[in-house]
N, C-alpha and C positions, 0 to 999 in steps of 0.2 A: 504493500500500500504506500509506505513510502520510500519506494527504491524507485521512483523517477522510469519504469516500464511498465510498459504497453504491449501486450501480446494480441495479437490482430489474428489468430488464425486465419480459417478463408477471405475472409475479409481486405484483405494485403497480398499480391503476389507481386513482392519485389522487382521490380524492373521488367514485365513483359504482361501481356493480357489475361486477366484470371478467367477460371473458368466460370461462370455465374447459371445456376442450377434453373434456367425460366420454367419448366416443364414444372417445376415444385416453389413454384413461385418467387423464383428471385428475378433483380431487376437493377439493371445496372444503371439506373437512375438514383434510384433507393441505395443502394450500396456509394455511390458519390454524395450522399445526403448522410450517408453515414458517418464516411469518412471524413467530410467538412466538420462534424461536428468531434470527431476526435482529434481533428487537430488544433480544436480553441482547447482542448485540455491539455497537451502537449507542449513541452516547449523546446528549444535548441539542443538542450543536454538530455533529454528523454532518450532511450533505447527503445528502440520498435524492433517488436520480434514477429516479422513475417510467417504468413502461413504455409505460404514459398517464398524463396531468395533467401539471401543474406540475410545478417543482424542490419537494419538502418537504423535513417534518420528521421525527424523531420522536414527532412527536406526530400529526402527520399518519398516519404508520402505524402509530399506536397506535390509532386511529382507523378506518381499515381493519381490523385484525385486529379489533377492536370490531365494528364493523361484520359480519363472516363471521360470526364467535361465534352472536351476536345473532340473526340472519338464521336460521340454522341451526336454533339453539333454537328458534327460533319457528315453524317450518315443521315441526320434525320432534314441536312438541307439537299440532301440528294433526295429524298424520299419527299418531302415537299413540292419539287420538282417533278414531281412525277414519276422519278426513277422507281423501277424495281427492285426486289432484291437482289436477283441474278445480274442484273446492270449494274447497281452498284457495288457488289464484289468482283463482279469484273471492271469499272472503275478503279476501284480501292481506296484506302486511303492517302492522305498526303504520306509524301516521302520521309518527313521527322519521324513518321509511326512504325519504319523500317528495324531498326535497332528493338523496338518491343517485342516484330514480331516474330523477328530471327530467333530473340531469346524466349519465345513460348511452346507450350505443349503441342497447339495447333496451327495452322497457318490463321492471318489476315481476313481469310472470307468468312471463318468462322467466325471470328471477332464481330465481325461485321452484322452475320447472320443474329448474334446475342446481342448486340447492342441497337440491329432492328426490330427483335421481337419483345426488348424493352421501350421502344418508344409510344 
């Protein structure tokens, strides 16, 4: 309680795209609403203990929440647009989301695929 960490299970996958369970109702809107709200409890010298990756930071999960935000808007202004889903996984994302998706479980479309049946 006061050792200054934060264990994130699922909730945190260090530096690439988590898996988010929609079929059993998760939502990677909701899990960015979560996470905004752990990081007003958090501060610079906290240890965040991912539910994958590494030991981080705050900065590191400012970073992820960055990351969903991002992700989200970007999917759902292609979807706005008219696009599809199969159109905009074959789109993809911007180029900065490369490095996350190198480092995940799954490729980019799936991300894609979860973050459009969260919106």
């Amino acid at each position: 309680k006061n050792s200054n960490v934060v264990h994130m299970g699922d909730h945190f996958f260090s530096g690439f795209f988590p898996f988010v369970d929609i079929d059993h109702g998760g939502n990677v809107l909701n899990m960015a609403k979560n996470i905004e709200t752990i990081l007003g409890m958090v501060d610079d010298k906290t240890k965040i203990i991912p539910g994958h990756g590494p030991l981080s930071t705050k900065a590191d999960l400012q970073a992820f929440h960055y990351m969903l935000v991002e992700t989200s808007t970007e999917v759902k202004t292609m979807k706005d647009k008219g696009m599809l889903l199969t159109e905009i996984q074959t789109k993809g994302l911007s180029k900065k989301w490369a490095p996350w998706a190198a480092k995940s479980f799954f490729p980019a479309e799936v991300w894609i695929g979860i973050v459009h049946s969260s919106l």
